[in-house]
N, C-alpha and C positions, 0 to 999 in steps of 0.2 A: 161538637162543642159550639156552641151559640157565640158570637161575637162580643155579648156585652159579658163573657164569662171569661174572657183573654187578658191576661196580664201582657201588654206589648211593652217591653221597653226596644228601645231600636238606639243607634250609635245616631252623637250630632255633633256638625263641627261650630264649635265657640269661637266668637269673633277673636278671641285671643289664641286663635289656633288648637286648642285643648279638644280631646274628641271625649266627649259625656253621654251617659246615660241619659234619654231621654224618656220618660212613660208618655203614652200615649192613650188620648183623650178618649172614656170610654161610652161617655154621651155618644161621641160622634164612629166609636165604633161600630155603637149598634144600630147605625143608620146605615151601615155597608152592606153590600152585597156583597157577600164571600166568594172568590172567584176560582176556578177548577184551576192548577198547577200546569196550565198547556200555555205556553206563551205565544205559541203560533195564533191562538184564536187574537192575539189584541195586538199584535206585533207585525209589521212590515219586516220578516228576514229575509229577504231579497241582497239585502248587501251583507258583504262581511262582519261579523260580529263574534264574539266569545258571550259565553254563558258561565256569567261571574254567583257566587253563592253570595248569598243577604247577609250573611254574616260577615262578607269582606267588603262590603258598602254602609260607607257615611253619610247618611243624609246633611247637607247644604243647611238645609230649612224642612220644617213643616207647615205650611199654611192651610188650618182646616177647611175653608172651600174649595183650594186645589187640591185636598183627596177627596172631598165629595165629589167635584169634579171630573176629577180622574176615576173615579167610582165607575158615576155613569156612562161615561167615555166607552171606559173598557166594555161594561156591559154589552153597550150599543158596538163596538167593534166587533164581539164575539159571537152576536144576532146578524152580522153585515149591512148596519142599519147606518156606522159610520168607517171612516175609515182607521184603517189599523193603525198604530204610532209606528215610527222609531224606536228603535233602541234606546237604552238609555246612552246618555253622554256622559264618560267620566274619564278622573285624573288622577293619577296613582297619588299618593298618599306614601307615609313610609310604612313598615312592617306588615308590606302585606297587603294593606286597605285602597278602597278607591274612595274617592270624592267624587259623589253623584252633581255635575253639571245641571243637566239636566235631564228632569223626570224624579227629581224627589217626591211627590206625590202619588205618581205611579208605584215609587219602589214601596209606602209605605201601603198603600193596597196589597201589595205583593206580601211584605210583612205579616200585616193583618191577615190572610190568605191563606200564610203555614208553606208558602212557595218553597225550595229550596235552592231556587237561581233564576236567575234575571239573564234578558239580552244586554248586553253593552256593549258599545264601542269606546275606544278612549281616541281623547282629546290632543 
């Protein structure tokens, strides 16, 4: 399935604390590069972390130049062209969920992607 054919909606947290649906922009999806489901290729695991599922992560924000960003980032990590991130940083939430610190950008690559879990550490 092509990128610009993906209906993404992803969780966001409202300044008034309410967690909403968000859709995501499909101009700017099909400027991604779809990324294979292996986090080791763009990930520093070297330290302790758990491997939290996308569906129990809120995205903070989305700013569309920090997923294009975080696009090319990845790409260039998974080439060894740069180097790998971190884990995500996050903070439990109630019923379940985390609040993505940071690497909101990355997670929505990860969304975009069809991943079915992310590294994180929490806060």
């Amino acid at each position: 399935m092509k990128a610009e054919e993906i209906s993404l909606k992803y969780s966001a947290l409202q300044p008034d604390g309410a967690v909403v649906a968000i859709e995501f922009n499909q101009e700017i999806a099909a400027t991604l590069v779809r990324l294979p489901d292996d986090p080791s290729l763009y990930f520093d695991l070297s330290e302790p972390h758990l491997l939290i599922p996308l569906e129990q992560l809120v995205n903070a924000r989305a700013r569309e130049r920090g997923i294009i960003n975080a696009n090319r980032h990845m790409v260039a990590a998974a080439k060894c062209n740069l180097e790998k991130r971190k884990p995500l940083t996050v903070q439990s939430l109630d019923n379940d969920l985390w609040l993505v610190v940071d690497g909101n950008s990355t997670l929505v690559n990860a969304r975009l992607s069809s991943w079915r879990a992310i590294p994180c550490c929490m806060r």
